[in-house]
C-alpha positions in Angstrom: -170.4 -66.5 29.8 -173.5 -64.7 28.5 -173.5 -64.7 24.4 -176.1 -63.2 22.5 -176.8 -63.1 18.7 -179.2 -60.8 16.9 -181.6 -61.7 15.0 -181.7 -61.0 11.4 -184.2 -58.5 11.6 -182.0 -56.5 14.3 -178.8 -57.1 12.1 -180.9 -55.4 9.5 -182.1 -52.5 11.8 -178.8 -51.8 12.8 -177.5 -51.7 8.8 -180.2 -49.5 8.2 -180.1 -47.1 11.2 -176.5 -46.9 10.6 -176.4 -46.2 6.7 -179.4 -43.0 7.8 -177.0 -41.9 10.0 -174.3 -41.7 7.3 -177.2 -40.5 4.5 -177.6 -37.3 7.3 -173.9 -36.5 7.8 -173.4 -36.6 4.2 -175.4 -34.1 3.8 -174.3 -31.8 6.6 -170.5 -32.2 5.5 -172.0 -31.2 1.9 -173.7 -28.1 3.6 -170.2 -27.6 5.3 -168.3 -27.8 2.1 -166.0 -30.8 4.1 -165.8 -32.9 0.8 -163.3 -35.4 2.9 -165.4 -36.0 5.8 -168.1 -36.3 3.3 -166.3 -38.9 1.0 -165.1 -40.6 3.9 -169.1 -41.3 5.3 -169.6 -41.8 1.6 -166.9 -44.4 1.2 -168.4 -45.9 4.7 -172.3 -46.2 3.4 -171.3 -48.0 0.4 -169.8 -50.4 2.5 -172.4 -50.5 4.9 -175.4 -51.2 2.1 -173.4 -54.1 0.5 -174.4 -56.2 3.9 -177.8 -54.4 4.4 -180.4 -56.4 2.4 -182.5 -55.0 -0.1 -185.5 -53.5 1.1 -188.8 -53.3 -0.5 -190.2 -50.1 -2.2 -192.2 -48.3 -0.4 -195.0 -48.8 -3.3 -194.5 -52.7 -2.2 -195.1 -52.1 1.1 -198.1 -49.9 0.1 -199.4 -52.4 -2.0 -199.5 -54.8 0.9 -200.9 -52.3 3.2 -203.9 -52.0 0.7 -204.2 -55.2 0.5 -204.6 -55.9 4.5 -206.4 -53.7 4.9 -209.1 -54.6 2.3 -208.9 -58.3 3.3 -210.0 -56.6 7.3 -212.5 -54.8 5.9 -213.7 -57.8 4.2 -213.7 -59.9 7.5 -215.9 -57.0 9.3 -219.7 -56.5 9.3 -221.9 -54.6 6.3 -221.2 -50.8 6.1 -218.5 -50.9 8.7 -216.5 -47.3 8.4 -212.6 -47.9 8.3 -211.1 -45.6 11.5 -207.4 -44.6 12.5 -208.1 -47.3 15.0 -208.3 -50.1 13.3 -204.5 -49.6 12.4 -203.7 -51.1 15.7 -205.1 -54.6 13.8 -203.6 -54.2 10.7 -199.8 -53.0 12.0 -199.1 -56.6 13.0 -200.0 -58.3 9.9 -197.7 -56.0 8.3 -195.0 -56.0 10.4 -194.9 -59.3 10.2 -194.3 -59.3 6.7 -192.2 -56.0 6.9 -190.5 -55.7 10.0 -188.8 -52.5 9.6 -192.1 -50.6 8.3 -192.5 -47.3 9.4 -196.0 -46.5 10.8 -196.5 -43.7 8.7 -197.0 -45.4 5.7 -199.5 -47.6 7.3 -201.8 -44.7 8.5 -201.0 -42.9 5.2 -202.8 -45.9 3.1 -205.1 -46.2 6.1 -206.7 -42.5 6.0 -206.6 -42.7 1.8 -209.1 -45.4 2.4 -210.9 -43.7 4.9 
């Protein structure tokens, strides 16, 4: 008898995968003019987000990607010139904090401070 549980962080995944899912057939049943297919994802993603937890903004999650990546730079040598590299360093650290992070985010504060 094999039994296994997700983790919290997958349950989450999954709400969240799931309720984009719904957010894209919304739209294409609003494009279609099918208001009771539409109302019917609608009436599903509602019920979907009252079990996903809230997620930060993505300005919070910018905020701590400025952050990590101005405590690396502080850790490296004088003069040391930030590269889309080092994001492979400072993914982790945010991850770890925000799981679900999307990379994009990460290299978008990375190259502003480039």
């Amino acid at each position: 008898n094999l039994e296994y549980r997700l983790t919290e962080d997958e349950e989450t995944k999954v709400l969240l995968k799931m309720a984009e899912d719904h957010k894209t057939n919304i739209e294409a049943y609003d494009k279609a003019h099918n208001e009771a297919m539409r109302n019917k994802e609608a009436s599903e993603l509602k019920y979907i987000e009252e079990f996903t937890p809230a997620q930060p903004t993505e300005d919070d999650i910018k905020e701590f990607v400025s952050e990590t990546i101005d405590k690396y730079l502080s850790e490296q040598s004088e003069g040391y010139k930030l590269s889309i590299k080092d994001m492979s360093k400072i993914i982790p650290t945010v991850k770890a904090k925000f799981p679900n992070v999307k990379g994009n985010i990460v290299s978008e504060v990375l190259n502003s401070k480039m």
